[in-house]
TIVO-338482 format. One record per atom (N, C-alpha, C, O): z, x, y; atom name; residue number from 1. Coordinates in nm, 3 decimals. Example, Ala and Ser with C-alpha at 12.3 -4.5 7.8 and 13.67 -1.06 7.14 Angstrom:
REM TIVO-338482
{nuro {0.780, 1.319, -0.569}, "N", 1}
{nuro {0.780, 1.230, -0.450}, "CA", 1}
{nuro {0.780, 1.320, -0.330}, "C", 1}
{nuro {0.846, 1.424, -0.332}, "O", 1}
{nuro {0.708, 1.285, -0.225}, "N", 2}
{nuro {0.714, 1.367, -0.106}, "CA", 2}
{nuro {0.787, 1.290, 0.003}, "C", 2}
{nuro {0.804, 1.341, 0.114}, "O", 2}
END
This chain:
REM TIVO-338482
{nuro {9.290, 11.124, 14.440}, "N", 1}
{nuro {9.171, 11.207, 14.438}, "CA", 1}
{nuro {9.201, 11.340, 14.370}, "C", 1}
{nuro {9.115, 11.415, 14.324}, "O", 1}
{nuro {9.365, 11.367, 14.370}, "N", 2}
{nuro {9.341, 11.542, 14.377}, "CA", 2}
{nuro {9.378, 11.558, 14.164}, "C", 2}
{nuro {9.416, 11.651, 14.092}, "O", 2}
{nuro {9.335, 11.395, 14.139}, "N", 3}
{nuro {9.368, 11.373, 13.969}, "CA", 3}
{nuro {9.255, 11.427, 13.935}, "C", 3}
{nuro {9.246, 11.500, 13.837}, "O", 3}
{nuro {9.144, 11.394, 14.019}, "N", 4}
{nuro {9.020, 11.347, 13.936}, "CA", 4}
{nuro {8.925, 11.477, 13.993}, "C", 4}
{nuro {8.803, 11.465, 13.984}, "O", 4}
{nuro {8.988, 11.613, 14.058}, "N", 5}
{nuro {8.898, 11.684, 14.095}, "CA", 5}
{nuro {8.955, 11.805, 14.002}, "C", 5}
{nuro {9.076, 11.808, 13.978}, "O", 5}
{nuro {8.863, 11.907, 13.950}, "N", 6}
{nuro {8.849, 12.042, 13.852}, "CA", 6}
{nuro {8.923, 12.144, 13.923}, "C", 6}
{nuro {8.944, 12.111, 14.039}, "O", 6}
{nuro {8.983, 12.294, 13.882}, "N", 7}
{nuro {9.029, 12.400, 13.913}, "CA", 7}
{nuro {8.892, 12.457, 14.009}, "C", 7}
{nuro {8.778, 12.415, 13.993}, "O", 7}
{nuro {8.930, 12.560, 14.108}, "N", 8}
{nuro {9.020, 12.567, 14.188}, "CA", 8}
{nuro {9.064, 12.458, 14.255}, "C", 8}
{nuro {9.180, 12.434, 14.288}, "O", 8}
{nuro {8.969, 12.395, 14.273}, "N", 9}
{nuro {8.993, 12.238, 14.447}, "CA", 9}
{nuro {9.088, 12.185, 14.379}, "C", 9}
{nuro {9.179, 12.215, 14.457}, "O", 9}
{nuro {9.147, 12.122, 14.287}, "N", 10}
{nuro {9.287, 12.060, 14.277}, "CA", 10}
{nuro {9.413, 12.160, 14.287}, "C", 10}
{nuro {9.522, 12.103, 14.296}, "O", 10}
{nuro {9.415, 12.260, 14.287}, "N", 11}
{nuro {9.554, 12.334, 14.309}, "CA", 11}
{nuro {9.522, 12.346, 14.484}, "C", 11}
{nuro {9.619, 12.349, 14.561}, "O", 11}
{nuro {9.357, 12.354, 14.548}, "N", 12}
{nuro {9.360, 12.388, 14.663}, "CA", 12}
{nuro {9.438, 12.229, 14.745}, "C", 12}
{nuro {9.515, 12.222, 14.841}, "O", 12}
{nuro {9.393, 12.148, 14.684}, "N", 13}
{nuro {9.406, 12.039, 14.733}, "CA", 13}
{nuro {9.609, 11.991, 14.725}, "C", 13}
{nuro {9.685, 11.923, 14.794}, "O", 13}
{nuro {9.619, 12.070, 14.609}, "N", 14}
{nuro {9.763, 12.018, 14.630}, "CA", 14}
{nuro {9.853, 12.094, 14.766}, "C", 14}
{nuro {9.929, 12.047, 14.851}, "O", 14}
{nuro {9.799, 12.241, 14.737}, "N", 15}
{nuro {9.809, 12.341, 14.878}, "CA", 15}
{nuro {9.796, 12.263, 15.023}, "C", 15}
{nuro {9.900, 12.245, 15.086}, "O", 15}
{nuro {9.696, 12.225, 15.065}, "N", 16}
{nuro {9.626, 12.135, 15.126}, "CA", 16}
{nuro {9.779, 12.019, 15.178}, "C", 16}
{nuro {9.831, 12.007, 15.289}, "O", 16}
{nuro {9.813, 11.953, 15.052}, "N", 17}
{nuro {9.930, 11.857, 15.111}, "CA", 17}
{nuro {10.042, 11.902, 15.158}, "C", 17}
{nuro {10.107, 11.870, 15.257}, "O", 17}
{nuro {10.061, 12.002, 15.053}, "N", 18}
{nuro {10.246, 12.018, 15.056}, "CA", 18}
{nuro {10.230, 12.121, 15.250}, "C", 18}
{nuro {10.321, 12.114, 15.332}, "O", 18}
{nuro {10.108, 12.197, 15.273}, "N", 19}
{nuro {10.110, 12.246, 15.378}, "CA", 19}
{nuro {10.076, 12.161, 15.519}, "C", 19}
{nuro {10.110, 12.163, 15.638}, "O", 19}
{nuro {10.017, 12.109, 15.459}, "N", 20}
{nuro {10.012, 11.965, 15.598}, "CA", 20}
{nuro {10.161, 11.934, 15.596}, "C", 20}
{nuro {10.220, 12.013, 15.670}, "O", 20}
{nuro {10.234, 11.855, 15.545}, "N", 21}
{nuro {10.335, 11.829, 15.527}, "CA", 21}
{nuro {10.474, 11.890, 15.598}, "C", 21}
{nuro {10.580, 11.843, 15.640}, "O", 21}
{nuro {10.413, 12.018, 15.588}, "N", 22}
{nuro {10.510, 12.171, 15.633}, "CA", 22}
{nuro {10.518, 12.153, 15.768}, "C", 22}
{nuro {10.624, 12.151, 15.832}, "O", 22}
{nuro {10.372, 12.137, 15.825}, "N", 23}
{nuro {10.325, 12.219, 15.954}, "CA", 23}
{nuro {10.405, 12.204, 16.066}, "C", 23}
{nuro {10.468, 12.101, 16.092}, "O", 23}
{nuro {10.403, 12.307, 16.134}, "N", 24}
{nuro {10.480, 12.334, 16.257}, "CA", 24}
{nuro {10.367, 12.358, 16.369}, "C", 24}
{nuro {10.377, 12.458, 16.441}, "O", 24}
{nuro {10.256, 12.263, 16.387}, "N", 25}
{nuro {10.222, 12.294, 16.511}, "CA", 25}
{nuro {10.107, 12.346, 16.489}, "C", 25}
{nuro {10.040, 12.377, 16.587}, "O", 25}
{nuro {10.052, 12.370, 16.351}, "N", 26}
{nuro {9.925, 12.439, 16.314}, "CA", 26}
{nuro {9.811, 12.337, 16.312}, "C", 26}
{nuro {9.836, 12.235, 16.248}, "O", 26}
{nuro {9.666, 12.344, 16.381}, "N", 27}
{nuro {9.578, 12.240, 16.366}, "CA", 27}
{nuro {9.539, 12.202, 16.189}, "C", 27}
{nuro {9.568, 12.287, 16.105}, "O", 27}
{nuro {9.482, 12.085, 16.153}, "N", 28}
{nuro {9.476, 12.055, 16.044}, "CA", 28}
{nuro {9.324, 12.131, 15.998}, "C", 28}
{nuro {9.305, 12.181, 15.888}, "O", 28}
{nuro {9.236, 12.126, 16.096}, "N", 29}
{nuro {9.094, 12.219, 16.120}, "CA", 29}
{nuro {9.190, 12.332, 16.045}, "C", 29}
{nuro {9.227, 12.306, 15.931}, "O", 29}
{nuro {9.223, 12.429, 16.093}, "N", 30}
{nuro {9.313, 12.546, 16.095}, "CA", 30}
{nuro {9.360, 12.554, 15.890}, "C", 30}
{nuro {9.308, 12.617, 15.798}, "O", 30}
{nuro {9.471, 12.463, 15.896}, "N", 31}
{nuro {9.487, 12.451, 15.759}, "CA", 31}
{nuro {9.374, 12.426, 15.577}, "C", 31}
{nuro {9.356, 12.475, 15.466}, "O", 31}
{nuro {9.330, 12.307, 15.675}, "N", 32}
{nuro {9.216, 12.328, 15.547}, "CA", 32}
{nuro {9.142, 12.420, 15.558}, "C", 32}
{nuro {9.107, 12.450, 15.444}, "O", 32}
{nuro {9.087, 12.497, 15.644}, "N", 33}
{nuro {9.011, 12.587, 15.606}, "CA", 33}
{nuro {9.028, 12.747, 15.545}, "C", 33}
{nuro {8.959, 12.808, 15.463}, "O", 33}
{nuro {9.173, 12.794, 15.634}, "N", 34}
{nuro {9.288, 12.846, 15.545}, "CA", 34}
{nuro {9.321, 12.818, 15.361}, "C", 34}
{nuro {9.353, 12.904, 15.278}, "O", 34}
{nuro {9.302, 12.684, 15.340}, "N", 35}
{nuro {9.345, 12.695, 15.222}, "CA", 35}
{nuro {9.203, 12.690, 15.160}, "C", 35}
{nuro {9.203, 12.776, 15.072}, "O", 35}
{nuro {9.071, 12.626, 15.166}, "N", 36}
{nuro {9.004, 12.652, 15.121}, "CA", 36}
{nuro {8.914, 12.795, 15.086}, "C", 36}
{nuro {8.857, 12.832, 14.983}, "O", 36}
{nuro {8.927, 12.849, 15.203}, "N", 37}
{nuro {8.881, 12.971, 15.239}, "CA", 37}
{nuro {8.963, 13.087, 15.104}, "C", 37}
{nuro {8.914, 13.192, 15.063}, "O", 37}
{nuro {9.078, 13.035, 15.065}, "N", 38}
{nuro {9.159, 13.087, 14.945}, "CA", 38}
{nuro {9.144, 13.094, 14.809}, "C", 38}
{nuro {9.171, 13.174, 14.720}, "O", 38}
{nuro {9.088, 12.978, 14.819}, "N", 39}
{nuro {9.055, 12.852, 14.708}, "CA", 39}
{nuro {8.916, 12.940, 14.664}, "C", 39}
{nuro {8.909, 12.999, 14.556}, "O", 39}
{nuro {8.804, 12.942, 14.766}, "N", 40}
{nuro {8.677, 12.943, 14.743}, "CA", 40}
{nuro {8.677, 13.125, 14.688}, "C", 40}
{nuro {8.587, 13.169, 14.615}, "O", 40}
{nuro {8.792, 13.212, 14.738}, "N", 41}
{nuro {8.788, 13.358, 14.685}, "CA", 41}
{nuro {8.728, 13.404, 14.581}, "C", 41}
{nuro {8.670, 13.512, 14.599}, "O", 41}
{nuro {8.721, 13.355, 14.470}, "N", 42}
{nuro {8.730, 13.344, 14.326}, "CA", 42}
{nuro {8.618, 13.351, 14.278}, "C", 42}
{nuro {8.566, 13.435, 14.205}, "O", 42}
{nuro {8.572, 13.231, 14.334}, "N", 43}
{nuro {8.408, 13.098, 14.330}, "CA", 43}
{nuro {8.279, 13.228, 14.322}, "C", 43}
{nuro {8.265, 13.295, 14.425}, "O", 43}
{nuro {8.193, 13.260, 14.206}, "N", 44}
{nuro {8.093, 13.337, 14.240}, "CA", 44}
{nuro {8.012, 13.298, 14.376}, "C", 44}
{nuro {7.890, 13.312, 14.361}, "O", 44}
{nuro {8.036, 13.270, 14.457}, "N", 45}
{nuro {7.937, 13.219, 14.628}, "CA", 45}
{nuro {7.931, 13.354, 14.687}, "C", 45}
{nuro {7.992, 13.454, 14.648}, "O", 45}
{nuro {7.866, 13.347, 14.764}, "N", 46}
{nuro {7.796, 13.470, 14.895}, "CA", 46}
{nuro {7.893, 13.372, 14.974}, "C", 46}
{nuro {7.936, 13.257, 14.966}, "O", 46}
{nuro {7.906, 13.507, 15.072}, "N", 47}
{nuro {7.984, 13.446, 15.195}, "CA", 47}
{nuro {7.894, 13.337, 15.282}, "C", 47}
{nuro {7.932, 13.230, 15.331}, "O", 47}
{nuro {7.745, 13.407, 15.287}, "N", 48}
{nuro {7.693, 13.243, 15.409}, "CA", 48}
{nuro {7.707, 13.115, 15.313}, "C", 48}
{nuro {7.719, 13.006, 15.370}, "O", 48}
{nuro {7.707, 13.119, 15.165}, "N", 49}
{nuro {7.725, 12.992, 15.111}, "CA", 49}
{nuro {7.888, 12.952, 15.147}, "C", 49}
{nuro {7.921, 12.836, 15.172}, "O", 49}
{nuro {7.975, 13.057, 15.147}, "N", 50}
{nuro {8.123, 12.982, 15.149}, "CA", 50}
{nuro {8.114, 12.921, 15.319}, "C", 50}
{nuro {8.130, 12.803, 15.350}, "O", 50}
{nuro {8.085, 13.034, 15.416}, "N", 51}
{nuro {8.047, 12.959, 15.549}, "CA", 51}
{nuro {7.954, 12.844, 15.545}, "C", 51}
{nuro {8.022, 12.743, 15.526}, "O", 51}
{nuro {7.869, 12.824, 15.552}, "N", 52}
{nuro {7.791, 12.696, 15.514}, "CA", 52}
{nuro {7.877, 12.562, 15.501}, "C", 52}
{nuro {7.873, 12.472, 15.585}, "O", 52}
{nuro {7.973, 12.558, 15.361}, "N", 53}
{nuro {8.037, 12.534, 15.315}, "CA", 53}
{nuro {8.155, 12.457, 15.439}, "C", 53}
{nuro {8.176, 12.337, 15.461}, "O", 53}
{nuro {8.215, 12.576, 15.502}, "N", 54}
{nuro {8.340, 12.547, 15.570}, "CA", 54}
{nuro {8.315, 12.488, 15.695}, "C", 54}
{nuro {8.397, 12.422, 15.758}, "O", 54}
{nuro {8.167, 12.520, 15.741}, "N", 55}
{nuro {8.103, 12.512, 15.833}, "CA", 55}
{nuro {8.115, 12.387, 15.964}, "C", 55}
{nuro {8.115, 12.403, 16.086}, "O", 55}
{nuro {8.124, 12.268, 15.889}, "N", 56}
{nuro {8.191, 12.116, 15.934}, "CA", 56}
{nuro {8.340, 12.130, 15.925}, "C", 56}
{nuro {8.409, 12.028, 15.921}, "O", 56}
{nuro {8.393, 12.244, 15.921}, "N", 57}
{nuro {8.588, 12.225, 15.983}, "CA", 57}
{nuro {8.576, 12.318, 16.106}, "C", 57}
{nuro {8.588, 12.440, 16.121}, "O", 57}
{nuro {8.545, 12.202, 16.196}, "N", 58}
{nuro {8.597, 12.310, 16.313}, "CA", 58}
{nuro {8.745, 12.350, 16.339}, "C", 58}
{nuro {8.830, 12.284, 16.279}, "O", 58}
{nuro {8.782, 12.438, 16.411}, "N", 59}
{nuro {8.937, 12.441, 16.420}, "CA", 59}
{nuro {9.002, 12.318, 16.518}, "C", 59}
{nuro {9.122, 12.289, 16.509}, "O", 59}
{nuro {8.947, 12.276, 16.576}, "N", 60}
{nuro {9.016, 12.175, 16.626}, "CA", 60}
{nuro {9.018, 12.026, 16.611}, "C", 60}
{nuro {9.103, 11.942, 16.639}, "O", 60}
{nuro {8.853, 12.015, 16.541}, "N", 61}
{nuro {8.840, 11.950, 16.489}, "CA", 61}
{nuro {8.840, 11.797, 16.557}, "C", 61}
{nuro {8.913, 11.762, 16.650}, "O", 61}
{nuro {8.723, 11.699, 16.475}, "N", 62}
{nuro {8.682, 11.586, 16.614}, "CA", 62}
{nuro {8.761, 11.460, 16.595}, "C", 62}
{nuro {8.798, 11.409, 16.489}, "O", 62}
{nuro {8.784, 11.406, 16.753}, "N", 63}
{nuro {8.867, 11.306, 16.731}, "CA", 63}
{nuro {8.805, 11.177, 16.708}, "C", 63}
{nuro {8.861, 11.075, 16.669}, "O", 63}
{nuro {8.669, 11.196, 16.739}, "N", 64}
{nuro {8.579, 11.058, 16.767}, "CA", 64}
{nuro {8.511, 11.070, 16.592}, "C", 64}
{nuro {8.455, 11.173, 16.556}, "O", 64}
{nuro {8.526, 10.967, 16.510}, "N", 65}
{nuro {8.454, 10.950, 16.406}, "CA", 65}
{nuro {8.368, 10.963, 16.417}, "C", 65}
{nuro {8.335, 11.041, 16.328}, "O", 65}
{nuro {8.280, 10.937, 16.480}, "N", 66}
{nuro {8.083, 10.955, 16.468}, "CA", 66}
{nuro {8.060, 11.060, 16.462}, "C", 66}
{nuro {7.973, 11.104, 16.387}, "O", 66}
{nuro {8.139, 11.140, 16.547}, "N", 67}
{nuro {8.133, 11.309, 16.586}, "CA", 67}
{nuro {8.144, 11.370, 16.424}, "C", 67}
{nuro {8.062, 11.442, 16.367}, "O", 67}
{nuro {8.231, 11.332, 16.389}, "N", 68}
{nuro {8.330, 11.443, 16.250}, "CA", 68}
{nuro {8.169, 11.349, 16.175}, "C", 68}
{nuro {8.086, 11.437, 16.151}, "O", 68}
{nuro {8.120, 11.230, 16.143}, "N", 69}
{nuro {8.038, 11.178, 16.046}, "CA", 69}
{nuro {7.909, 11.309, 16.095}, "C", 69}
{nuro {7.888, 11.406, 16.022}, "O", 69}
{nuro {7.838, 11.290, 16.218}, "N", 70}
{nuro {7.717, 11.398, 16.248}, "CA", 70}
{nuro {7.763, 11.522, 16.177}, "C", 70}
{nuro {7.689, 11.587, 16.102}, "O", 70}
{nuro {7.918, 11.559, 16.209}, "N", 71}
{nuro {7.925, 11.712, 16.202}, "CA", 71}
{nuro {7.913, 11.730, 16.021}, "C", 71}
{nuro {7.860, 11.836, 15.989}, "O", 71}
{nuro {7.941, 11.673, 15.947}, "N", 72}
{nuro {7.951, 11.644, 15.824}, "CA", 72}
{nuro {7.826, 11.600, 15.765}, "C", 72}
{nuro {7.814, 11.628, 15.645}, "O", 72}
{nuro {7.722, 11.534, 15.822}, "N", 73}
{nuro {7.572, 11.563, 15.797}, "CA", 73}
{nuro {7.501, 11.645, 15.833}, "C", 73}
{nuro {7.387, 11.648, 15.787}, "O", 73}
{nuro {7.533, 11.716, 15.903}, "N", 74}
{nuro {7.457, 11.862, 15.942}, "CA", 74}
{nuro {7.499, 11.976, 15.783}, "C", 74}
{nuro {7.424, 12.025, 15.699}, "O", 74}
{nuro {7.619, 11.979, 15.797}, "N", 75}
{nuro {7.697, 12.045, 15.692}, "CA", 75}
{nuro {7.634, 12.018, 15.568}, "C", 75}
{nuro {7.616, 12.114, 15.493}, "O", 75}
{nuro {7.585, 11.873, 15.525}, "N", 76}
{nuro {7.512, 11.845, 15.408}, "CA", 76}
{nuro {7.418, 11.880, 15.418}, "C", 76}
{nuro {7.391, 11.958, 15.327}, "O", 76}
{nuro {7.303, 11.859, 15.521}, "N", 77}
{nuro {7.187, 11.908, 15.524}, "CA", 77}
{nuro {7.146, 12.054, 15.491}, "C", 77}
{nuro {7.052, 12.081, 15.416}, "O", 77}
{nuro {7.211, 12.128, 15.541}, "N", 78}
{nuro {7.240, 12.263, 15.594}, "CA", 78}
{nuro {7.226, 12.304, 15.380}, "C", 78}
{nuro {7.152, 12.381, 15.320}, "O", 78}
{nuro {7.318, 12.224, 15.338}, "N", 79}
{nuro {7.403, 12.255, 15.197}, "CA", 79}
{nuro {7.301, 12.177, 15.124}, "C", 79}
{nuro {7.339, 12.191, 15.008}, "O", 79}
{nuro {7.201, 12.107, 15.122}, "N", 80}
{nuro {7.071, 12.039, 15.074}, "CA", 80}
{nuro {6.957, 12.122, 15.037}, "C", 80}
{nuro {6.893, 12.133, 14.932}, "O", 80}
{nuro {6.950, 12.187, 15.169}, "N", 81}
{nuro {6.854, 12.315, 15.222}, "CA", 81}
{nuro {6.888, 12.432, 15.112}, "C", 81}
{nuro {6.828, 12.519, 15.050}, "O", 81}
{nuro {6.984, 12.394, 15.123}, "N", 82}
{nuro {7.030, 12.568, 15.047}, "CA", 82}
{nuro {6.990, 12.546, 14.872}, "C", 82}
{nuro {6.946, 12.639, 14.804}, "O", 82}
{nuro {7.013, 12.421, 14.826}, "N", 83}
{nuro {7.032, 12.403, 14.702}, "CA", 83}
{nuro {6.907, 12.383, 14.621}, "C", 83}
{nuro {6.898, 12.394, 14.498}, "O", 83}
{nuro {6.781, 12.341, 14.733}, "N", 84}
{nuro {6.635, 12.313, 14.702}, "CA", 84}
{nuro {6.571, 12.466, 14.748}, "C", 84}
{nuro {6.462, 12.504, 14.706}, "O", 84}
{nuro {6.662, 12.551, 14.846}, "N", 85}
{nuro {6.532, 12.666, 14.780}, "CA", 85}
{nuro {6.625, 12.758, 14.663}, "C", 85}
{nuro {6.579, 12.865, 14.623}, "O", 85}
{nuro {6.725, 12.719, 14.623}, "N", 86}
{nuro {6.782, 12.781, 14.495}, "CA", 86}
{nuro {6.739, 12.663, 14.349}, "C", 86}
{nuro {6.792, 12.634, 14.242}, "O", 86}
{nuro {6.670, 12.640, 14.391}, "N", 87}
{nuro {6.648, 12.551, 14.290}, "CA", 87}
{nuro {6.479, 12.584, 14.249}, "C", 87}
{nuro {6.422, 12.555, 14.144}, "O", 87}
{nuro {6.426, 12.647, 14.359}, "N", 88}
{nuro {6.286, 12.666, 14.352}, "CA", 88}
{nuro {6.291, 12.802, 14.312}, "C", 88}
{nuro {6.221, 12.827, 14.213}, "O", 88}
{nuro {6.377, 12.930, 14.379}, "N", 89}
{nuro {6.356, 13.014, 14.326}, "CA", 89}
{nuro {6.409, 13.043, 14.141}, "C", 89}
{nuro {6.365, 13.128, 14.062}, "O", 89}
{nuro {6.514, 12.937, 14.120}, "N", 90}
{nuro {6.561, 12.960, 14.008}, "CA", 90}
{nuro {6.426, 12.905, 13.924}, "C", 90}
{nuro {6.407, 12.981, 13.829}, "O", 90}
{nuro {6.318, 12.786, 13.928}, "N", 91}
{nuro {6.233, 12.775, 13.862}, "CA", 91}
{nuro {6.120, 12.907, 13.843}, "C", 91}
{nuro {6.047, 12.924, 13.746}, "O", 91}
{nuro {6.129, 13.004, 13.977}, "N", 92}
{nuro {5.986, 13.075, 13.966}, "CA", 92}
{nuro {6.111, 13.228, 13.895}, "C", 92}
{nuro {6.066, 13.342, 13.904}, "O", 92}
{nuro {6.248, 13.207, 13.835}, "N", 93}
{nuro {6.277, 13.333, 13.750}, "CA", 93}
{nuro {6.279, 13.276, 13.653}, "C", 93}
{nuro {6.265, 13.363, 13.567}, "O", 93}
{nuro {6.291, 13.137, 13.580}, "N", 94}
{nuro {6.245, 13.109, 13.483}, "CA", 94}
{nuro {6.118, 13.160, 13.423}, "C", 94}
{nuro {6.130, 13.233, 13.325}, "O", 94}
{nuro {5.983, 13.128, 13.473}, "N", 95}
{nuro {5.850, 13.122, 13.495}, "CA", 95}
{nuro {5.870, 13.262, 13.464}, "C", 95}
{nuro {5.812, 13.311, 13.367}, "O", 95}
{nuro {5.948, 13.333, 13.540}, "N", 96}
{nuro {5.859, 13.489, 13.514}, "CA", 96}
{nuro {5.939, 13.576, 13.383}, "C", 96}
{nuro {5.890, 13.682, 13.344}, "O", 96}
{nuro {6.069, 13.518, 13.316}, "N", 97}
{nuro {6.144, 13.532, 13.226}, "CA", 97}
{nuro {6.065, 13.495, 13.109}, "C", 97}
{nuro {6.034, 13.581, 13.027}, "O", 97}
{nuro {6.026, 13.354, 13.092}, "N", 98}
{nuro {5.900, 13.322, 13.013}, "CA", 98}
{nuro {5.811, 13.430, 12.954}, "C", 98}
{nuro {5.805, 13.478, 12.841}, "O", 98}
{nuro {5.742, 13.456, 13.072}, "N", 99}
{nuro {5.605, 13.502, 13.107}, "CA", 99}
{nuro {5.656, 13.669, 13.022}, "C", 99}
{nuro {5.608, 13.718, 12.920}, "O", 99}
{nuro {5.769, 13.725, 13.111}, "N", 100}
{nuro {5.780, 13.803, 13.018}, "CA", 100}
{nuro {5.822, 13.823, 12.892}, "C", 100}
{nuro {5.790, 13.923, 12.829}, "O", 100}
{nuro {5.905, 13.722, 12.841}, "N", 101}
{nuro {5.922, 13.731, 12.671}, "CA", 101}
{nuro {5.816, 13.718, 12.601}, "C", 101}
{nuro {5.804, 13.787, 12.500}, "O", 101}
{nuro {5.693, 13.609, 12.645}, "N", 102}
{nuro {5.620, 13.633, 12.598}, "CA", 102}
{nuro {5.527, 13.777, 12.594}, "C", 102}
{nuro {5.500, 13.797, 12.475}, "O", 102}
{nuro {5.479, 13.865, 12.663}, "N", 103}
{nuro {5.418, 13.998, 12.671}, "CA", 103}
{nuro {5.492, 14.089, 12.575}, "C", 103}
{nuro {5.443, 14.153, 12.483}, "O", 103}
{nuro {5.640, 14.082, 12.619}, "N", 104}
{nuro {5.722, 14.142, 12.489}, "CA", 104}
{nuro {5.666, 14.140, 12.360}, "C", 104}
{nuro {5.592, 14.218, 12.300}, "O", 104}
{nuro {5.728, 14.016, 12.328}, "N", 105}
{nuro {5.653, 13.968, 12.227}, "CA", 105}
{nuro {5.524, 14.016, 12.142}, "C", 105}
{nuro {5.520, 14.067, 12.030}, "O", 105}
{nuro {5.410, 13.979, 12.238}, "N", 106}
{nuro {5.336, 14.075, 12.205}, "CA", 106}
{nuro {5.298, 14.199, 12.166}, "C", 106}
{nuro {5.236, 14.252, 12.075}, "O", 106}
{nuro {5.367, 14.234, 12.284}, "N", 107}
{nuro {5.371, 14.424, 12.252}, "CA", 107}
{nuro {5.393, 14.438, 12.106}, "C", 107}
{nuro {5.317, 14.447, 12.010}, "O", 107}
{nuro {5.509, 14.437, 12.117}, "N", 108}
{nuro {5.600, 14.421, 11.945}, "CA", 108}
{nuro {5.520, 14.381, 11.813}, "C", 108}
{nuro {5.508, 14.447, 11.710}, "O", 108}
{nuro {5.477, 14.271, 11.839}, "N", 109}
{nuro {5.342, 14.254, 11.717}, "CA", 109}
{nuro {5.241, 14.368, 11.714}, "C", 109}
{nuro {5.230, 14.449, 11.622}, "O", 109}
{nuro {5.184, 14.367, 11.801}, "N", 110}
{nuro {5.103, 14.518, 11.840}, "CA", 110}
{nuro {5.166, 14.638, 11.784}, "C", 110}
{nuro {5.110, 14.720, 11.711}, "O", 110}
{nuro {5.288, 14.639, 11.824}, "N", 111}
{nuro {5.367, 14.819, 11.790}, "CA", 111}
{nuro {5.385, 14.780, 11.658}, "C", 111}
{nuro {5.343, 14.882, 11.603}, "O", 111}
{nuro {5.426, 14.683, 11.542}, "N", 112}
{nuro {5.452, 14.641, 11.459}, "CA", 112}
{nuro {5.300, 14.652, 11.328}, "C", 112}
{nuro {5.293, 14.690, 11.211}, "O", 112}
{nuro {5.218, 14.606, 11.408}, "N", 113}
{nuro {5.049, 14.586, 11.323}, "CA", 113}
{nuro {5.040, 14.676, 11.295}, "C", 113}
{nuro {4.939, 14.712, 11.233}, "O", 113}
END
């Protein structure tokens, strides 16, 4: 997996092994989010998007699969939510970017005539 994924998450991801690997006693909750939380520094995100984000690693993290699957659809949902009203407001700064080149525009012919 860590072939086929882009900068940062593949150096985070190699982080990710060689520190699992290490650990002395540290939860794995604990570690990935440590290294992602590193990873994501960089990333133009707002912090509630990087929380959001990290949001499904608890620190201790669940032992029962169904548990970690719910906690990991909430996390998507949550991250669904976020991406459809950035997706709506990015259409209505289009719309008004438009709206104003065109008036520009105008003007300019006007100041120009």
């Amino acid at each position: 997996m860590q072939k086929q994924l882009r900068e940062p998450f593949k150096s985070c991801f190699e982080e990710l092994n060689r520190r699992l690997r290490e650990t002395d006693g540290e939860s794995c909750g604990k570690i990935f989010r440590s290294v992602l939380e590193e990873g994501m520094r960089d990333l133009p995100l707002q912090q509630e998007d990087r929380d959001a984000f990290l949001q499904f690693i608890s620190e201790d993290g669940y032992v029962d699969g169904q548990m970690q699957l719910l906690s990991i659809q909430r996390s998507r949902d949550l991250l669904e939510g976020t991406i459809g009203k950035l997706e709506r407001e990015n259409g209505e700064k289009c719309r008004l970017a438009l709206g104003l080149g065109a008036m520009s525009g105008m003007l300019l012919i006007l100041i120009l005539w």
